[in-house]
PLY file of the C-alpha trace (Angstrom):
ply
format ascii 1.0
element vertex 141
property float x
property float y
property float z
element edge 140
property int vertex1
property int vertex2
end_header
-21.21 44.19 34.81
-20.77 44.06 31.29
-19.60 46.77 28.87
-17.28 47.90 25.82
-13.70 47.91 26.89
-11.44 49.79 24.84
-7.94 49.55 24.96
-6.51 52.83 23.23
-2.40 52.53 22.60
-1.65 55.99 20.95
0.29 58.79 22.51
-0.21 60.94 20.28
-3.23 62.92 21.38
-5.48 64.54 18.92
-3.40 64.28 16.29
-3.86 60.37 16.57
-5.66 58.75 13.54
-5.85 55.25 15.49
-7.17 57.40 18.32
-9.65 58.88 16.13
-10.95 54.91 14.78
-11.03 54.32 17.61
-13.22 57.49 19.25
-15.61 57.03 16.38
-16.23 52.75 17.08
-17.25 53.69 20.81
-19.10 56.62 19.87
-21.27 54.21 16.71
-21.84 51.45 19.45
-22.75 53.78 22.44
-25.32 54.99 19.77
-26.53 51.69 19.35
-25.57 49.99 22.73
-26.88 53.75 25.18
-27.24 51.55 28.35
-23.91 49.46 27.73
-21.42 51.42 29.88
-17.57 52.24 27.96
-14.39 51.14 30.25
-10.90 52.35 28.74
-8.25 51.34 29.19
-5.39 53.61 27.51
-1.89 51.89 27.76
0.27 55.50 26.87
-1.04 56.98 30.52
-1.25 53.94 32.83
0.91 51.04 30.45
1.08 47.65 31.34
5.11 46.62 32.65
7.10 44.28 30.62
7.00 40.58 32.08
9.55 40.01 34.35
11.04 36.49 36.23
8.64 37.39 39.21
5.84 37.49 37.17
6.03 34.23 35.23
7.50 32.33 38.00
4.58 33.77 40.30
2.20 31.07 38.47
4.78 28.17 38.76
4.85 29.11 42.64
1.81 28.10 45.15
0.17 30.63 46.37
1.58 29.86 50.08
5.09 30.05 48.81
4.63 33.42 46.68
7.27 36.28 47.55
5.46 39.12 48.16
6.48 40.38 44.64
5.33 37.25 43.24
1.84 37.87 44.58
1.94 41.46 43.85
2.42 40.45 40.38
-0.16 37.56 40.05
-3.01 39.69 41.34
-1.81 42.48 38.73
-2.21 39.77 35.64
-5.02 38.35 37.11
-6.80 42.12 37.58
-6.02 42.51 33.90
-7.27 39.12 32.56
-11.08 39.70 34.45
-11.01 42.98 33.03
-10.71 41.98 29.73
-12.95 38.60 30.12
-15.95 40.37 31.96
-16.16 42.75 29.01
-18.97 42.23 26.47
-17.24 43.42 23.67
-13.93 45.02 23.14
-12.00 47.74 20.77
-8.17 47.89 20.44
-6.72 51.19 18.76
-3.41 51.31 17.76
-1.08 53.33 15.68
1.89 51.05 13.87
5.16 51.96 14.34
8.29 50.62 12.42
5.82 47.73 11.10
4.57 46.70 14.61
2.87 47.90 17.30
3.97 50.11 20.33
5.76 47.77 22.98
3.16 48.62 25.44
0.32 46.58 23.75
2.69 43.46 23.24
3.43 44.08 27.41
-0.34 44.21 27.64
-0.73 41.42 25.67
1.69 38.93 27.72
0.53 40.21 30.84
-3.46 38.64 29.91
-2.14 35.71 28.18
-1.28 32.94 30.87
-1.58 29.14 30.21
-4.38 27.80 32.37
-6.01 30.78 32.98
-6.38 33.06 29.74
-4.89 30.57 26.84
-6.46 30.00 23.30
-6.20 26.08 24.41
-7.68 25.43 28.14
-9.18 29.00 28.30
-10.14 30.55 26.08
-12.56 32.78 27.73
-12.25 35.52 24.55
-13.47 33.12 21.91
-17.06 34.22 20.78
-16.62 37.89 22.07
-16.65 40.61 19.29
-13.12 41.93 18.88
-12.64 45.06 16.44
-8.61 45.61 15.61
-8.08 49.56 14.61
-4.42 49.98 13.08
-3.36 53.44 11.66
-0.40 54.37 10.35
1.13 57.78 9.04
3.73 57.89 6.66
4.49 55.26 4.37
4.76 51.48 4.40
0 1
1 2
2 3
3 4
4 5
5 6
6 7
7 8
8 9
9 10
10 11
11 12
12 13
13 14
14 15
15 16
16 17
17 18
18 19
19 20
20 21
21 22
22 23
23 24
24 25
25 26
26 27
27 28
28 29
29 30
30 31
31 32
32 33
33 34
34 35
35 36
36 37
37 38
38 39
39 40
40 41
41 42
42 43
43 44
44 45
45 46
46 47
47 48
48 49
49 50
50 51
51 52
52 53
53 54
54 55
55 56
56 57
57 58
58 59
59 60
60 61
61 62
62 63
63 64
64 65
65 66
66 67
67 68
68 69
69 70
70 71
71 72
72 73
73 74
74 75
75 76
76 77
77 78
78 79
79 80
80 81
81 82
82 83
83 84
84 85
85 86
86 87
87 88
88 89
89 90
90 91
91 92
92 93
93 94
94 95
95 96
96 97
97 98
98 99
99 100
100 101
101 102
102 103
103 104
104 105
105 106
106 107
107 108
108 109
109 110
110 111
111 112
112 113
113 114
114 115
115 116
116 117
117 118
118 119
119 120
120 121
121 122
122 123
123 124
124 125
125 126
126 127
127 128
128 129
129 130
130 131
131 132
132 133
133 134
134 135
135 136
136 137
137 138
138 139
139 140
């Protein structure tokens, strides 16, 4: 199945400007997309864990030899990485903090990337999919 997966990173609610950008993208391509279906994935209520040695060892370990953990872990990432690569098109909403972004999406972010099976080099299964970046900020930079 194909559809718009948006990955919303704000905790803040309605008061959320990158949450807003973001609720107005989906809403503009549902109006032009009606039949493309919307999956979200927000990061404040169900956020991705930091990496930890079980993970990245997990994929340096045959599958025979995985610790339960291990494979627990593996099947996690690689749950995330088909969710993001059977999307058609995808949306990423984010407020900055401290001139970066919330920990959660860069724990998002190294939980999809892994070499050999979601890598800009042997696969990169994004390239050619539509990507839109929101970033909102309050205050001053």
């Amino acid at each position: 199945m194909s559809y718009l997966f948006h990955i919303d990173v704000s905790p803040n609610g309605d008061y959320s400007y990158s949450k807003k950008l973001g609720a107005k993208f989906v809403e503009t391509y549902k109006t032009a997309n009606p039949d493309v279906p919307v999956v979200v994935r927000d990061l404040n209520t169900n956020p991705a864990p930091h990496l930890t040695g079980e993970a990245i060892t997990a994929f340096y370990t045959s599958e025979e030899s995985r610790s339960p953990a291990q494979a627990e872990k593996a099947k996690y990432r690689l749950d995330l990485i088909k969710e993001i690569v059977d999307a058609k098109a995808i949306v990423v909403s984010t407020p900055m903090w401290n001139w970066s972004t919330p920990s959660v999406l860069k724990a998002y972010l190294d939980q999809i990337i892994l070499p050999g099976v979601l890598d800009p080099y042997s696969n990169a299964k994004l390239a050619g999919k539509p990507i839109s970046i929101y970033i909102a900020a309050g205050g001053g930079y």
